[in-house]
C-alpha positions in Angstrom: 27.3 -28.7 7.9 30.2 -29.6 5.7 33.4 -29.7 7.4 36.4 -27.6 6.5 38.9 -28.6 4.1 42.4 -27.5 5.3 43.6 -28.1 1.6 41.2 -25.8 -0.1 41.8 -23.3 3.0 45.8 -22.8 2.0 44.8 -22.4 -1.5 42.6 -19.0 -0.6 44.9 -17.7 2.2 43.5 -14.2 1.1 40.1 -15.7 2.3 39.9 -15.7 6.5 38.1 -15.4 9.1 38.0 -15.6 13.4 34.3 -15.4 13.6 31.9 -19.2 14.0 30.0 -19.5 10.4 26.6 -19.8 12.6 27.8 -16.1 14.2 28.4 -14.7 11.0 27.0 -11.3 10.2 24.6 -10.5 7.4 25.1 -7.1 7.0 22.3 -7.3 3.9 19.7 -8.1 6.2 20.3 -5.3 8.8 20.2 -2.2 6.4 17.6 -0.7 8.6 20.0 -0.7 11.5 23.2 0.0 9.4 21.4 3.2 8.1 20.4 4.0 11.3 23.9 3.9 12.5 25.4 6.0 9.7 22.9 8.5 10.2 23.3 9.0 13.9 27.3 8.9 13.5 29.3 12.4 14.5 32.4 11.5 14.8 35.1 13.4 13.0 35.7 13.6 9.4 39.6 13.1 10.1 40.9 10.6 6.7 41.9 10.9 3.9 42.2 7.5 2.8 40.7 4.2 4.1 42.3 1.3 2.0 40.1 -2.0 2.6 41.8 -5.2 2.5 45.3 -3.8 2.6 47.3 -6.5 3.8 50.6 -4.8 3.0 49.9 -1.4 4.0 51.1 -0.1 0.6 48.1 1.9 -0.2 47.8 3.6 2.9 51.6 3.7 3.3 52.0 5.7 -0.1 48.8 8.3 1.1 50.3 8.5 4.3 53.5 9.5 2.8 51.7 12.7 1.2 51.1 13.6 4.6 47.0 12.4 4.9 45.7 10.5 7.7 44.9 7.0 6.4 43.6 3.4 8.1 44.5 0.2 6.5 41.4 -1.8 7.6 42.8 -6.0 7.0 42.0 -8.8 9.1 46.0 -9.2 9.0 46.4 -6.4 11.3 43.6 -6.6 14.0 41.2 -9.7 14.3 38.8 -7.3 15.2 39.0 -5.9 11.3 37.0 -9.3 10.6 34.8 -8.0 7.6 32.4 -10.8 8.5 31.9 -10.6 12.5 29.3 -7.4 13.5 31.9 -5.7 15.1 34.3 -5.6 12.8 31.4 -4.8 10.1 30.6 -1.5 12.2 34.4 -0.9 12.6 35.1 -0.7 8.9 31.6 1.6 8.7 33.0 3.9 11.6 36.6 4.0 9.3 34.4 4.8 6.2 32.5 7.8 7.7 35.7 9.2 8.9 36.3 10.1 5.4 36.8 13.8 4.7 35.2 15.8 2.0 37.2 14.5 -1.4 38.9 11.7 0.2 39.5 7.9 -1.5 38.6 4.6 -0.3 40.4 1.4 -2.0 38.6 -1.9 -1.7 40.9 -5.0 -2.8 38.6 -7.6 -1.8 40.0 -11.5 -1.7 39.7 -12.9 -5.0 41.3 -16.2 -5.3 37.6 -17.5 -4.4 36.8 -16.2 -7.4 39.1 -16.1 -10.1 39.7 -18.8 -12.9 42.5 -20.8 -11.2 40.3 -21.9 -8.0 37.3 -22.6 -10.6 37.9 -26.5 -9.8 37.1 -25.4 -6.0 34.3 -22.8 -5.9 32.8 -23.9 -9.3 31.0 -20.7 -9.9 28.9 -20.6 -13.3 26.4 -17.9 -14.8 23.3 -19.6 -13.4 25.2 -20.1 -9.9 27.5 -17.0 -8.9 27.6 -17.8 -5.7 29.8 -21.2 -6.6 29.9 -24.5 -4.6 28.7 -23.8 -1.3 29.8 -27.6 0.1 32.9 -25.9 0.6 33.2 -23.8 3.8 36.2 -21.0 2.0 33.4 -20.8 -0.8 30.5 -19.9 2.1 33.4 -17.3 3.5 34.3 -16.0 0.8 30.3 -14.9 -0.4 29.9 -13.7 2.9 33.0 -11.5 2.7 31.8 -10.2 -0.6 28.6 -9.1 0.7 29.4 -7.6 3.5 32.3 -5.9 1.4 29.3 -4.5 -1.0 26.9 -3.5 1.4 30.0 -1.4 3.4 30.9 0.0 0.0 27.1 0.9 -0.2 27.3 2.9 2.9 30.5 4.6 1.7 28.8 5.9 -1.9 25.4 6.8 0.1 26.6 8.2 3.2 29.9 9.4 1.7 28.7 10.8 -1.5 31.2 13.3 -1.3 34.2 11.1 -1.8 36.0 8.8 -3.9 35.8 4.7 -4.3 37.7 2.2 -6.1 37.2 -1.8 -6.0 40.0 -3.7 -7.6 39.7 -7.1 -9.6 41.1 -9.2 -11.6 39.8 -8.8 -14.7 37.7 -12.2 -15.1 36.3 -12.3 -11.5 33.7 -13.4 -10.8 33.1 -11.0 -7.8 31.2 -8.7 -9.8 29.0 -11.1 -11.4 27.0 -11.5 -8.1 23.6 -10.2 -7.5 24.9 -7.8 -4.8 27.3 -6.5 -6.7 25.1 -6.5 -10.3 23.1 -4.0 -7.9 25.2 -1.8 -6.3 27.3 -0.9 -9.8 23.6 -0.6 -11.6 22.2 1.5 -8.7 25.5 4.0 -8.2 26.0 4.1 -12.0 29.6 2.3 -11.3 31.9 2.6 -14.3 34.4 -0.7 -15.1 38.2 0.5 -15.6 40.6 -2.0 -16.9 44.4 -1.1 -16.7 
């Protein structure tokens, strides 16, 4: 296994993780158990916001100050919000199905793996989306996105009811994966450029 390069890892400080790479969860592979989860969950439907990979609080911050009950869900905060370990996978699923009837989740998932200025380092291309996976921050970063798209899965299926928004620079290349080419196909996801 290729080691880790500390100078790729402080360009993509957006890009982190506590968990070993060999411990890492696939959350793609365990849809049986991840629907099996949502389905038996009864918690209370008590948010009004969930902001994913809210580093700064601002989005949650700015609901919160219209008086809803919001979580900022952001490694930052909590190791345990590790989008990549199982347990912090299931936290961010328990967050999401707190959602209340015509509630919002915002999903700013780390880009600078995947933008134009880090192309020299994760060397994505249309017949390769998932980049250069010699680098370890390239390997972390896919996994982040998929587990990000499979939790955003849950949230449209399970959370029909409510509202979701994934934010991107506009020449990312997170969308161009095959996870994500499914999940905007399969939940008729519109594009919004501002």
């Amino acid at each position: 296994m290729p080691k880790r390069s500390k100078r790729a890892s402080m360009k993509c400080l957006d890009t982190s993780s506590v968990c070993d790479e060999q411990k890492w969860f696939a959350a793609e592979d365990m849809w049986p158990s991840i629907r099996s989860f949502c389905k038996a969950w009864d918690g209370a439907r008590d948010l009004g916001t969930v902001s994913v990979f809210d580093r700064s609080c601002r989005v949650s911050r700015t609901f919160n100050k219209s008086g809803e009950a919001t979580a900022a869900y952001d490694i930052e905060h909590d190791q345990g919000m590790d989008i990549v370990s199982e347990s912090g996978f299931f936290l961010l699923l328990g967050l999401l199905l707190r959602l209340m009837p015509n509630s919002f989740s915002m999903w700013a998932p780390p880009c600078s793996l995947f933008i134009f200025f880090t192309s020299s380092l994760h060397e994505r291309h249309r017949c390769g989306p998932w980049g250069n996976l010699d680098h370890y921050v390239v390997r972390l970063a896919n996994r982040i996105s998929i587990n990000c798209a499979v939790a955003l899965k849950v949230a449209l299926k399970f959370r029909s009811d409510c509202r979701a928004m994934v934010e991107q620079p506009a020449g990312s290349w997170l969308f161009k994966s095959p996870i994500w080419i499914e999940i905007i196909a399969g939940f008729y996801l519109n594009r919004t450029l501002t």
